[in-house]
C-alpha positions, 0 to 999 in steps of 0.5 A: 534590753533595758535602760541604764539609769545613772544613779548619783551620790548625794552631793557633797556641799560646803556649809557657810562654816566651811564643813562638808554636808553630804545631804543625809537627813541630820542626825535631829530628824526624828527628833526635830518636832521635840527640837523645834518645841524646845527652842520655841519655848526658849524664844519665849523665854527670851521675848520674856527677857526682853519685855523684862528689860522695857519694863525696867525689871531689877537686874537679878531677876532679868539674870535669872531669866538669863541665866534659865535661857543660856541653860536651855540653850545649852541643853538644845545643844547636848542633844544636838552633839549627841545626835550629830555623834550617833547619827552623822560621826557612827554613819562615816565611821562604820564608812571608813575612809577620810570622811569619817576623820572629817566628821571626828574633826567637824565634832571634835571642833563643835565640842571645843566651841561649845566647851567655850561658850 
C-alpha cells in the first residue's frame, strides 16, 4: 500500500493591517512587471520633485510635478483594487462561507481610504 501524504491548506496569516492573507498569489501577479515599471516611473518622477525643490524651483512648477505624481499614483492604485476585486473577492465569493464577507469588507474599507486619500 501506499503512503498517505497530508496535504495542508495554504496558511492563513495576519498582514500588519490586520487583514487575513490565505497565501494565493495576489491578484497583480500576471500583472507585477507593468506594475513595478509604472511605479519605478513614478520614483522618477519623485526623485524628479525632489531635485526640483533643491533647486529652489518655483512652487507652481514643483505643484505641477506633485500633482502628475498623486495622479499616477492613484491610477496604480485603480489597477490594484481592480485586480484585488477580480482575482482575491471573485475567488472568496464563488468560495462562499465568511471568507467571502471578510474580502468584501477588507475592499469595501481600501475603497473608502482611497476615496479619502
Amino acid at each position: 500500500m501506499g503512503q498517505l501524504i497530508r496535504v495542508q491548506p495554504p496558511r492563513a496569516i495576519d498582514t500588519p493591517l490586520g487583514y487575513i492573507f490565505t497565501g494565493m498569489q495576489p491578484g497583480y501577479s500576471d500583472d507585477k512587471a507593468a506594475v513595478l515599471k509604472r511605479l519605478n516611473r513614478i520614483e522618477g518622477q519623485v526623485r524628479g520633485i525632489h531635485r526640483m525643490v533643491e533647486q529652489d524651483t518655483y512652487c507652481i512648477d514643483v505643484l505641477t510635478q506633485v500633482s502628475a505624481a498623486t495622479k499616477a499614483l492613484q491610477a496604480v492604485a485603480i489597477e490594484l483594487v481592480g485586480d484585488h476585486l477580480n482575482h482575491c473577492v471573485a475567488d472568496a465569493v464563488t468560495k462562499g462561507g465568511p471568507g467571502a464577507s471578510a474580502k468584501i469588507h477588507e475592499a469595501h474599507e481600501a475603497i473608502a481610504r482611497l476615496i479619502k486619500s
